[in-house]
C-alpha positions in Angstrom: 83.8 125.5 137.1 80.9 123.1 137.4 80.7 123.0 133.7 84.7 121.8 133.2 83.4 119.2 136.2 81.1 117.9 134.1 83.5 117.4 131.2 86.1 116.1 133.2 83.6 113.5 134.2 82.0 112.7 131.3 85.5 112.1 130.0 86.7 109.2 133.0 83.1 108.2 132.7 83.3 105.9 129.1 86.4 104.9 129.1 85.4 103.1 132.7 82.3 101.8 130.9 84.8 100.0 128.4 84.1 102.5 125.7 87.5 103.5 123.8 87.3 106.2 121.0 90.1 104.5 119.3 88.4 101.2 118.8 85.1 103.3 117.2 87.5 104.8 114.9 88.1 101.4 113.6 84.8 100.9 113.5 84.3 103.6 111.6 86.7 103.4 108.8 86.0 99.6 108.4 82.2 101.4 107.0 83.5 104.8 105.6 83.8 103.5 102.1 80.5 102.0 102.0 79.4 105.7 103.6 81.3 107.7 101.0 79.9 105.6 98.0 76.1 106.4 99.8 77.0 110.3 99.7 78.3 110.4 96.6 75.3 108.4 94.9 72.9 110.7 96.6 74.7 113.7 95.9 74.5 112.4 91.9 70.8 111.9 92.1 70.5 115.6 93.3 72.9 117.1 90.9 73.2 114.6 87.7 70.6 112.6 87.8 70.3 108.5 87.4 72.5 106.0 85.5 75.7 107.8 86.6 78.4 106.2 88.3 81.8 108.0 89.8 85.1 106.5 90.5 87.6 108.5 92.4 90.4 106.1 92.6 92.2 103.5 90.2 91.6 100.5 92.1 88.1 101.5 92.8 88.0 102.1 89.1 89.1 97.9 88.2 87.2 96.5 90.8 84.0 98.5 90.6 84.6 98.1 86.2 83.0 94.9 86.6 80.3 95.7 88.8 78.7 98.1 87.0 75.4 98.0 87.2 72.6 98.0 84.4 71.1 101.2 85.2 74.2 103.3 85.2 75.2 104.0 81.2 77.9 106.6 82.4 81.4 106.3 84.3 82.7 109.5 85.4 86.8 108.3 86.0 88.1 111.1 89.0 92.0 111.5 87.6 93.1 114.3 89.4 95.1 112.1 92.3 96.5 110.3 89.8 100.1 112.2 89.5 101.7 109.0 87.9 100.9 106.3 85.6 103.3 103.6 84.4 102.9 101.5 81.4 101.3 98.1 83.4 98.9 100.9 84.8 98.2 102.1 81.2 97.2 98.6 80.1 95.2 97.6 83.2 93.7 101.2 82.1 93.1 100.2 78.8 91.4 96.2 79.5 89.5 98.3 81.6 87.9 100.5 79.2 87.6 97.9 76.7 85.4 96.2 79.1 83.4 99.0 79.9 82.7 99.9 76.1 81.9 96.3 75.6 78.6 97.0 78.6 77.5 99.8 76.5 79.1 102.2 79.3 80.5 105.6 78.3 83.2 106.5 80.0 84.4 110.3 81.2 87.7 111.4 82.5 87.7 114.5 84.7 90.6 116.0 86.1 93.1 114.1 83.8 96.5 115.6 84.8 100.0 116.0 82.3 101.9 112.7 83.3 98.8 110.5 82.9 97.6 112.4 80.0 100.8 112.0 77.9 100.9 108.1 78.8 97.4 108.2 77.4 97.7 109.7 74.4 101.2 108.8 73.2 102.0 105.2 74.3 98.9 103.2 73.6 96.8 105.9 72.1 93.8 105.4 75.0 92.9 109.1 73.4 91.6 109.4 71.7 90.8 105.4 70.3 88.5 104.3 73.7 88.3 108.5 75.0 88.2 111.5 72.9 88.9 114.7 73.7 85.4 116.0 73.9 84.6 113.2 77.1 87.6 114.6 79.2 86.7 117.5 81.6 89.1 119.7 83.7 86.5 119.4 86.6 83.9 117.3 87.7 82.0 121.3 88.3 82.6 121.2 84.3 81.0 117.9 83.3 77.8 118.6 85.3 77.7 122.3 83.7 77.5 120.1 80.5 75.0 117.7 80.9 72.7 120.9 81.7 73.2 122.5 78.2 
């Protein structure tokens, strides 16, 4: 009983101090990207080493394309939330990859899913003319299995 006393005043005690969870969720997510990027980066030092950079999302993918920075000579693409692409996302796609060709970048697709895929290959020919086969992985598991062989 003491112990649910506690809780129940620990509870009424912050939100009389002024502190509200909902505003330091806010808080939160206004960092979280910025946090995820951290934990990614360090998680690629430990398991793929340096000059590798991962992009999970499409817009990520545009903005970050110009960004890249000189020590990372890889771009691992994340596809597999991409269900959908249209043909203005195919050529946003494709300036993009010119652009990282023309840094020296190579460029990786994992988790490239059918719709996407078939846009790829059979509307503007993205593969294989800027990705072939052999730099497209089912799983991001399966690219880091290959940089170890």
């Amino acid at each position: 009983m003491i112990a649910i006393g506690v809780i129940i005043l620990l509870t009424q005690i912050l939100p009389s101090l002024g502190y509200n969870p909902k505003e330091d969720l806010e808080y939160v997510n206004q960092f979280k990207p910025q946090a995820e990027e951290i934990i990614l980066e360090n998680i690629l030092k430990d398991e793929a080493g340096e000059g590798i950079l991962v992009l999970e999302d499409f817009k990520e993918t545009i903005k970050r394309a110009s960004e890249i920075s000189e020590g990372a000579k890889t771009v691992v693409i994340r596809l597999s939330r991409m269900q959908y692409m249209n043909q203005s996302g195919l050529y946003v796609m494709e300036d993009t990859l010119q652009d990282l060709k023309a840094k020296g970048g190579d460029v990786i697709f994992v988790g490239l899913l059918k719709q996407p895929r078939y846009m790829m290959e059979r509307i503007i020919d993205i593969i294989p003319d800027f990705i072939p086969e052999e730099r497209i992985y089912q799983s991001f598991k399966a690219y880091l299995s290959s940089l170890s062989k």
